[in-house]
N, CA, C and O of each residue as an XYZ file, in Angstrom:
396
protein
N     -44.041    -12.188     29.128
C     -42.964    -12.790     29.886
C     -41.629    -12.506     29.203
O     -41.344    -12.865     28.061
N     -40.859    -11.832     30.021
C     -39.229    -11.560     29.552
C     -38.629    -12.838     29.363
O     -38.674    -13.834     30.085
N     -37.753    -12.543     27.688
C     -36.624    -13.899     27.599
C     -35.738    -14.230     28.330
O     -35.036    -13.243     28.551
N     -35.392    -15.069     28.820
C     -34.488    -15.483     29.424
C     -33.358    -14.562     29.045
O     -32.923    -13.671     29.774
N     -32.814    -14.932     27.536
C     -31.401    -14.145     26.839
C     -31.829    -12.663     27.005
O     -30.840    -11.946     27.157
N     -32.875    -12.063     27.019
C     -33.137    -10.472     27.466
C     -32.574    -10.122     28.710
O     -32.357     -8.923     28.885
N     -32.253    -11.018     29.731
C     -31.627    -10.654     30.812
C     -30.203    -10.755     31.338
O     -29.851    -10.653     32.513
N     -29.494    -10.958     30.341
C     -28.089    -11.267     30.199
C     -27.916     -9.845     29.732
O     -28.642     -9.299     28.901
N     -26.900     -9.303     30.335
C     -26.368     -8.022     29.569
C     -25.187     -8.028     29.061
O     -24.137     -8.531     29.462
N     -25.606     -7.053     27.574
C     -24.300     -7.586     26.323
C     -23.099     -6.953     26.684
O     -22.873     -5.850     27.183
N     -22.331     -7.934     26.308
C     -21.105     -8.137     26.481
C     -19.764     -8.701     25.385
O     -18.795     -9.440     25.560
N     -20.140     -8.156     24.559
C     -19.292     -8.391     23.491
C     -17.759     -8.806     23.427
O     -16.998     -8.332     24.271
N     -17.239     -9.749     22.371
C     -15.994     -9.691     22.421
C     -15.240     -8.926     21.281
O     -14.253     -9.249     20.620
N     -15.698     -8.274     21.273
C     -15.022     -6.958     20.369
C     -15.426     -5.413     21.052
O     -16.297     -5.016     21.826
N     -14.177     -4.728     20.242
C     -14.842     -3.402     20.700
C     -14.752     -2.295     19.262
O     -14.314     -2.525     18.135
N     -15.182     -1.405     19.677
C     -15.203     -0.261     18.444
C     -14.507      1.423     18.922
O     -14.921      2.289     19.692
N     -13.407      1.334     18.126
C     -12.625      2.478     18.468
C     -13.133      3.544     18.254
O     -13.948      3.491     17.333
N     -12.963      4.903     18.890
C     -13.740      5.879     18.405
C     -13.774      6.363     17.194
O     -14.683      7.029     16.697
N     -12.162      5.823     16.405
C     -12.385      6.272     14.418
C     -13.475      5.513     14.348
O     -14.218      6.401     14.765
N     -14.175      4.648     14.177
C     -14.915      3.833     13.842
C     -16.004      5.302     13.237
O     -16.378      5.734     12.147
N     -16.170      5.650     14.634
C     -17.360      6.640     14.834
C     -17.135      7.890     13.850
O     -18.059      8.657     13.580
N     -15.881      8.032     13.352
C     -15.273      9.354     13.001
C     -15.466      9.296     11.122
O     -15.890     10.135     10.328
N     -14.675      7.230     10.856
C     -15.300      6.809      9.612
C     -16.648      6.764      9.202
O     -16.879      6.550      8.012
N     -17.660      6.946     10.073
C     -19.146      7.472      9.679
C     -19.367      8.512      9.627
O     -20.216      8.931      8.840
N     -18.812      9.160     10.291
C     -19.192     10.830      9.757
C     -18.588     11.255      9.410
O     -18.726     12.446      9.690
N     -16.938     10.899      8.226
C     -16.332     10.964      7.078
C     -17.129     10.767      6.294
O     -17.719     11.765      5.881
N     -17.519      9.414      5.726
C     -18.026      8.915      4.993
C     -20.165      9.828      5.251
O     -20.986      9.687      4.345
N     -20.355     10.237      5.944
C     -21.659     10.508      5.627
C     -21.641     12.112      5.348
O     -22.689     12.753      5.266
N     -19.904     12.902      5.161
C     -20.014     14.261      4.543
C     -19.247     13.914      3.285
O     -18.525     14.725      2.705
N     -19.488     12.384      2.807
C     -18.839     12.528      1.693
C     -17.230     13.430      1.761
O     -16.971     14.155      0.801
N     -16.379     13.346      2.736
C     -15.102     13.794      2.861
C     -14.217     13.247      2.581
O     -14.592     12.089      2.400
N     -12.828     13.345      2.349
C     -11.705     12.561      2.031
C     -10.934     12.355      3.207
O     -11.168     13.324      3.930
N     -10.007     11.465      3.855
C      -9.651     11.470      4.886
C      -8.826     12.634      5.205
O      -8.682     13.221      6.278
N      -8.227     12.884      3.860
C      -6.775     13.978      3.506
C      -7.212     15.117      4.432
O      -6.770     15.632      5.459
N      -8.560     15.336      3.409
C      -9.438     16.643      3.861
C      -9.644     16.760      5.432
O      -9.003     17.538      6.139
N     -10.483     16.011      5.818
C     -10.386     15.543      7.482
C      -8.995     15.973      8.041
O      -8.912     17.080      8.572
N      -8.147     15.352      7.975
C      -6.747     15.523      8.726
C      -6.589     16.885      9.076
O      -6.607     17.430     10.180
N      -6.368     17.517      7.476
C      -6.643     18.553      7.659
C      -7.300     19.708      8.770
O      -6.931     20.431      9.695
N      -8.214     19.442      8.201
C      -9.557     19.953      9.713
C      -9.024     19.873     10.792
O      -8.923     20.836     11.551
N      -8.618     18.782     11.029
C      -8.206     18.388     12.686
C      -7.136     18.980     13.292
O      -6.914     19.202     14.482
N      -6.030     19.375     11.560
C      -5.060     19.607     12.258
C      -3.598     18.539     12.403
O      -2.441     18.752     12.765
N      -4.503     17.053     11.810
C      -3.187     16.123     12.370
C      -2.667     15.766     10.772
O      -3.104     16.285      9.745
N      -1.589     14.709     10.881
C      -1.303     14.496      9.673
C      -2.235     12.691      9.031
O      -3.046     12.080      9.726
N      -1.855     12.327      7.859
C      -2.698     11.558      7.648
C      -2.767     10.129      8.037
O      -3.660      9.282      8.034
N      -1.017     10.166      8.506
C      -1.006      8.796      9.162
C      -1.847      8.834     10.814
O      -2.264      7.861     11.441
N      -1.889      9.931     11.110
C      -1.973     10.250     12.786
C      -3.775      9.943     12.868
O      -4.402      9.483     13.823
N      -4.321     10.398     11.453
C      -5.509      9.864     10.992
C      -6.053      8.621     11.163
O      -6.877      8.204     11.977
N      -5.437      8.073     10.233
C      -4.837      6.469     10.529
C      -5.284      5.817     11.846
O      -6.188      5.224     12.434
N      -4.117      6.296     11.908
C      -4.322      5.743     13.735
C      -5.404      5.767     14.825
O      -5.614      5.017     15.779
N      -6.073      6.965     14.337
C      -7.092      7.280     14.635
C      -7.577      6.276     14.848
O      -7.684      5.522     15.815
N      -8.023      6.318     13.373
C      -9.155      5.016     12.836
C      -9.087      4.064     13.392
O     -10.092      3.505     13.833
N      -7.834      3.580     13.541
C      -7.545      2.213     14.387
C      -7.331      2.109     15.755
O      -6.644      1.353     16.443
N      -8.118      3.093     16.008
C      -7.636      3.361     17.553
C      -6.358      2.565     18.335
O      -6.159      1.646     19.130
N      -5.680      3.518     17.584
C      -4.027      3.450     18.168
C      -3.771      5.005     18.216
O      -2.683      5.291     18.716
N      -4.380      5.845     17.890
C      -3.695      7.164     18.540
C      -5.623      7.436     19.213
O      -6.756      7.412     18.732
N      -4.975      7.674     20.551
C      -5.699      8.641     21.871
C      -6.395      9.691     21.513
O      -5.624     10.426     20.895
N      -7.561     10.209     21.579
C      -8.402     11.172     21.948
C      -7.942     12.309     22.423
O      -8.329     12.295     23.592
N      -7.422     13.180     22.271
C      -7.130     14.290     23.883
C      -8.046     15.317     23.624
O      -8.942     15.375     22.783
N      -7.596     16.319     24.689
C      -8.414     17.362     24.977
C      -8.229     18.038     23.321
O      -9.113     18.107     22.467
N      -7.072     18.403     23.226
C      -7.274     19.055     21.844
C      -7.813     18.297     20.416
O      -8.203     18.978     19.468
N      -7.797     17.276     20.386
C      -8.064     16.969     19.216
C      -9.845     16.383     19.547
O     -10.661     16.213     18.641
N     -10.088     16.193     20.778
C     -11.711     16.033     21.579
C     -12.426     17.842     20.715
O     -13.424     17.987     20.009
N     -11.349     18.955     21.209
C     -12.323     20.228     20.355
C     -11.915     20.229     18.894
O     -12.705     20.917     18.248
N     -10.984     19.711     18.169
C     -10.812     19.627     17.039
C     -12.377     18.973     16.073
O     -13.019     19.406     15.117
N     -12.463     17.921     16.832
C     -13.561     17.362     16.448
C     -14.865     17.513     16.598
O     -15.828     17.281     15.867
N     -14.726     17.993     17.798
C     -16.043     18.703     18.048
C     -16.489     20.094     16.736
O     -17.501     20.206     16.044
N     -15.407     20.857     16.814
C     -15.473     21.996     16.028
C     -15.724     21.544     14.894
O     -16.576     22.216     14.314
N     -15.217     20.398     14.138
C     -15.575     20.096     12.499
C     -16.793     19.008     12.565
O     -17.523     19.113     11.579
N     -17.182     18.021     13.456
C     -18.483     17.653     13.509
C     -19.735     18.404     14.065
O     -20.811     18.235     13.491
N     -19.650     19.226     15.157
C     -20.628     20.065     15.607
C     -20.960     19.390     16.421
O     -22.178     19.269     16.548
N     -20.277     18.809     17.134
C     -20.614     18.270     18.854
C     -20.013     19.034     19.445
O     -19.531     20.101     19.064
N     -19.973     18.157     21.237
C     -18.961     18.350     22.079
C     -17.900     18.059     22.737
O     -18.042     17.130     23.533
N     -16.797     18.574     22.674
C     -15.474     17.997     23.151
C     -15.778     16.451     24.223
O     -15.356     15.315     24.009
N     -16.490     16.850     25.171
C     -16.991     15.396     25.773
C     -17.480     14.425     25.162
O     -17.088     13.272     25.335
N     -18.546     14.810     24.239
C     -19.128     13.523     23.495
C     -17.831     12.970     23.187
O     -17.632     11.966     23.870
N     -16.656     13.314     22.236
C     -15.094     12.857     21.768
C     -14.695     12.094     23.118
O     -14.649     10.866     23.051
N     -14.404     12.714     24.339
C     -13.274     12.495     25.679
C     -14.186     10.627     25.953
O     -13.888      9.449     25.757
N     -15.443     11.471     26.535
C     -16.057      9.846     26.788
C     -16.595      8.654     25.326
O     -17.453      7.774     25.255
N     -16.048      8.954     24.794
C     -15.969      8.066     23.663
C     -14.391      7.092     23.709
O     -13.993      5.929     23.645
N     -14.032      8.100     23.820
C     -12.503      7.699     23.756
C     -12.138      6.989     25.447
O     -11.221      6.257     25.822
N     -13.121      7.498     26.065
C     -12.771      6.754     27.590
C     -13.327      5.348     27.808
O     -12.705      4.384     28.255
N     -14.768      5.399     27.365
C     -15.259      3.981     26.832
C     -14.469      3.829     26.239
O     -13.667      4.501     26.886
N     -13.688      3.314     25.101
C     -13.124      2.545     24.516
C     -11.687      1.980     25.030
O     -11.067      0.987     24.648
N     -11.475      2.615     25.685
C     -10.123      2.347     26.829
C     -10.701      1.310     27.685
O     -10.305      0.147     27.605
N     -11.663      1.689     28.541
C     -12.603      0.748     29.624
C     -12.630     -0.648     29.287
O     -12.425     -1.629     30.002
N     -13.034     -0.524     27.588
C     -14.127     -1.950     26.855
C     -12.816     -2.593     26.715
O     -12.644     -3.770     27.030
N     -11.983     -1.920     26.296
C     -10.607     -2.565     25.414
C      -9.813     -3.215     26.785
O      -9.280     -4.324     26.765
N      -9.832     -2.442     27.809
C      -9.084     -3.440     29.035
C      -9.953     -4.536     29.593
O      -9.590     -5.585     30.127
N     -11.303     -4.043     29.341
C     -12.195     -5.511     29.842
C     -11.644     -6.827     29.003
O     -10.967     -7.721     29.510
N     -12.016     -6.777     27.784
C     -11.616     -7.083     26.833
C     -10.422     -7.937     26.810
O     -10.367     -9.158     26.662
N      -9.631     -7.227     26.953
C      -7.912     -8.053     27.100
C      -7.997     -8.824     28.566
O      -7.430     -9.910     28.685
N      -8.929     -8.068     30.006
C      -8.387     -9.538     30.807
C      -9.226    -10.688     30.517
O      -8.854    -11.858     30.606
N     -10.469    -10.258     30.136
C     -11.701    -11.570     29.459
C     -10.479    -12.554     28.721
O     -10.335    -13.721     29.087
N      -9.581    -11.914     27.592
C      -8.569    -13.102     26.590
C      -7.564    -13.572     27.624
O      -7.236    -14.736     27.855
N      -7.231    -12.713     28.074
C      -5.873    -13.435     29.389
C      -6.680    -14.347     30.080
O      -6.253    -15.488     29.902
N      -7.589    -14.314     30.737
C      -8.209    -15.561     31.797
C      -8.763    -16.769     30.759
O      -8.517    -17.952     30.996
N      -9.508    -16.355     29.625
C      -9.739    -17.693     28.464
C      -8.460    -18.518     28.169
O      -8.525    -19.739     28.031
N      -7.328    -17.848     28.076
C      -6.160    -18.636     27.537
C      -5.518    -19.446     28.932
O      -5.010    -20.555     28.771
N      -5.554    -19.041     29.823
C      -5.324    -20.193     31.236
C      -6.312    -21.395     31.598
O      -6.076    -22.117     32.567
């Protein structure tokens, strides 16, 4: 017999920016962020931002990443599109709690 709470679908009140995803596979080539930037192309604050998802995904920096992780530019685009999606759910979920 299915749990009750098994049938609720998750819905978190947080979300996870795509650096999130980018700080794990920094950290699992043993890389420096410097180094990274590099790679990408951007500078280290733009890095940064990344991380904190405050700077955007685009097409070029979607093959930037692809090219130095060994994915695909999409895996990057819809990463970065989920997190736009979650992040506006997100903010009207706090706007309607605070009324």
């Amino acid at each position: 017999m299915e749990e009750e709470w098994n049938k609720r679908p998750f819905k978190p009140n947080w979300v996870s920016p795509p650096g999130a995803t980018i700080q794990d596979a920094l950290q699992e080539r043993s890389w420096t962020p410097h180094y990274l930037a590099k790679q990408l192309g951007i500078t280290d604050q733009e890095l940064e931002e990344l991380f904190e998802g405050k700077l955007a995904i685009s097409p070029k920096l979607a093959a930037a990443l692809a090219i130095t992780f060994g994915n695909s530019p999409s895996f990057w685009l819809n990463r970065e599109r989920q997190y736009s999606e979650d992040l506006l759910e997100l903010n009207k979920k706090k706007k309607k709690e605070k009324k």
